[in-house]
Structures are given as structure tokens and as C-alpha cells.
N, C-alpha and C positions, 0 to 999 in steps of 0.2 A: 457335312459328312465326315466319319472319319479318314483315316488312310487306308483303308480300306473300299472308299465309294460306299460304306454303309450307314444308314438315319434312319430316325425312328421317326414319325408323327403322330403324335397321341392327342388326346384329348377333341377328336373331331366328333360331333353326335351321330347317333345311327341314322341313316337319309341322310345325311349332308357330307357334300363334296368339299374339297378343296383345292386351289391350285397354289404351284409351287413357281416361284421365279427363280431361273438357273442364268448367272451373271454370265458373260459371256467372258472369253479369253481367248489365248493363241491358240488352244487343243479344243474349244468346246463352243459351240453359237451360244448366243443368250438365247434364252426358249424359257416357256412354261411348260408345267405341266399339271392336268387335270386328274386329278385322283377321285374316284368314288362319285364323280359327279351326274352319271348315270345316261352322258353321252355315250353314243358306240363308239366302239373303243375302232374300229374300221369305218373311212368314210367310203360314203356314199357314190354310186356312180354321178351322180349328178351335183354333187357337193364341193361349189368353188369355192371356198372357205376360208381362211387362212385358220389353221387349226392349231392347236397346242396338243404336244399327246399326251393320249389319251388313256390311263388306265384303271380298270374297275377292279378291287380286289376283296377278298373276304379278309373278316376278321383271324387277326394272327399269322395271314397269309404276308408271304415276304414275297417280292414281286420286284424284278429287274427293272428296271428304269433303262432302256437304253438313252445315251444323250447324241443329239446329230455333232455332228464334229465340224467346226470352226471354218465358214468359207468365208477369207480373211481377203478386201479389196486393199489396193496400197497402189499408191500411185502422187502425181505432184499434179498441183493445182494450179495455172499460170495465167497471165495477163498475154489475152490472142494478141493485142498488138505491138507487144515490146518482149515477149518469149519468157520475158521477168517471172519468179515466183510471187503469187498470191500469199502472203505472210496470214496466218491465221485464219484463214478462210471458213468458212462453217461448211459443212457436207451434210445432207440427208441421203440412207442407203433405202430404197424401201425392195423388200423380198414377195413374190408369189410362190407359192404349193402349187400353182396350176401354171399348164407350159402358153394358156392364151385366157386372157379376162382374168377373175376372180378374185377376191380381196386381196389386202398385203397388209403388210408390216413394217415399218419404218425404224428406222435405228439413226439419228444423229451422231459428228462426230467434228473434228476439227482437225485442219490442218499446221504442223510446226510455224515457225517463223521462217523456214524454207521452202513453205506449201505442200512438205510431205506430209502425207496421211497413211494410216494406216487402220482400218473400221472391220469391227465382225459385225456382222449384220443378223437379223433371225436366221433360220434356216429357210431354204427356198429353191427353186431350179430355174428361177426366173427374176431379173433382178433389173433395178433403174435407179440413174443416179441425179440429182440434185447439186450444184456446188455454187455458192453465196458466197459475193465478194465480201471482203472485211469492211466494217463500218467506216465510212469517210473516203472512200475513194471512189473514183468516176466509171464505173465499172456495173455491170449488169451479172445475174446470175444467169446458171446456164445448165438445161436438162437434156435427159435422155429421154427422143422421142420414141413410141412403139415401134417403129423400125429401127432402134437402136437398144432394145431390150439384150441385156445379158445373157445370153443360156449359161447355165452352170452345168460342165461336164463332167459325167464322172469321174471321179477319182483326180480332179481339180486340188487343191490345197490352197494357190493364193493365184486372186487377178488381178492383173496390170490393168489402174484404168485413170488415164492420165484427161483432165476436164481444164479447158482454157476458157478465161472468162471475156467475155465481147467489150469493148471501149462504151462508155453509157456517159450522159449528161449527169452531175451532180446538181441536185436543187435542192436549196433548203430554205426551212420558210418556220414559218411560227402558226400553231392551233391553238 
């Protein structure tokens, strides 16, 4: 887009939709978004989904985009039995649009060499986390069960969400 948030998309045939990938940053989720693709543009009551939005427009028609704004987790990654940071830890964030069941979305990310992280995830109101110890150490990964789902409150900006990982056996062997 320019500097102004405005783009053009040309050359898509008549009947055919498109979607758009919007990278994510510190002001904006990463999302997609469905143009022209003849989904309704409003879901469904009964629609658990994880959805991209969704907008249908006519030709020569200019059409706002709104983009959902950036709910940014950050937090340190540690070893439960020595309080130590997890140096490079791998993190999975996955997001839901619905506040119980319903698809998601997942967004990978990793932690510093101090086991800080910091991950934009999709957008969502309901969120769970994943965090994988770094290859080579005796350590187990470690999630968030359904009674420990995120709710994202309104008007949130960033969550503290600090994952210790459990002591584990290392074994290595040969396939």
C-alpha cells in the first residue's frame, strides 16, 4: 500500500476471488483477507470458523479494508526446575473467533537467547499457547490446557504470558 493505506488489485477475472496476506507487526495481526470470493461477507450464527475478512465489491468500487490491530503476547520462556531462561525456545500462538470450540489459527515464533519473546498472532478473542524446548536439552514442551485458554479483553494491547518448561529425559538413538 501506499502511505496512504491505499492499493489497487487488477487483473483478477470476473467470478474470481482473491485473498490477500497482511504480514503482521507491532500495530496490525497478520490476517488475510478475502475479496470478491462470493463468501458472505457476515458470518453465520452457527459459523465456528476461523475466518478471513471478508469483502465483496463491484467493479471500480473502492472499499475500506479495515485491518484488526495487533494482540501482541510477550513474555520469558524458563526451565520449571532451575527458574533459568529457555535460550531460543520455539513458541506456537494458535488464535479462535469463537469464545468456546471452533477452528484456529496458529502463528509460530521464537524466543531471544534470554527466552524473551515477543509473537503477534491472527486475530482472535480466544487464544492458547504451545512452548518447545530448544533442541539438545533434557526438557519437555509445555501447553495451555482448555481451562487455561486466554480470553482477549477488550481494548487489551499486549499479554503477559510467561510458559516454564518441565525437566524431561533426553534420548537419542539412530533410524
Amino acid at each position: 500500500s501506499d502511505t496512504d493505506g491505499r492499493f489497487t488489485v487488477s487483473g483478477v477475472p470476473k467470478d474470481h476471488g482473491v485473498y490477500l496476506k497482511v504480514a503482521g507487526n507491532d500495530r496490525f495481526a497478520p490476517q488475510e483477507i478475502a475479496l470478491n470470493t462470493g463468501m458472505p461477507e457476515q458470518r453465520g450464527k452457527r459459523d465456528g470458523t476461523y475466518r478471513a475478512l471478508v469483502k465483496n465489491v463491484k467493479a471500480g468500487e473502492e472499499a475500506v479494508l479495515p485491518l484488526s490491530p495487533a494482540q501482541l503476547f510477550e513474555g520469558v520462556v524458563t526451565y520449571e526446575d532451575t527458574g533459568q531462561p529457555a535460550p531460543h525456545a520455539r513458541l506456537t500462538i494458535w488464535a479462535s473467533q469463537q469464545e468456546q470450540y471452533g477452528s484456529m489459527s496458529s502463528v509460530a515464533g521464537k524466543a531471544d537467547a534470554e527466552g524473551r519473546y515477543r509473537i503477534s498472532p491472527e486475530p482472535g478473542i480466544r487464544f492458547g499457547m504451545i512452548a518447545y524446548p530448544p533442541d539438545g536439552v533434557a526438557y519437555l514442551a509445555r501447553k495451555t490446557t482448555h481451562d487455561q485458554d486466554i480470553h482477549w479483553k477488550s481494548g487489551d494491547r499486549i499479554r503477559q504470558a510467561d510458559m516454564t518448561l518441565p525437566r524431561g529425559v533426553l534420548i537419542r538413538g539412530k533410524v
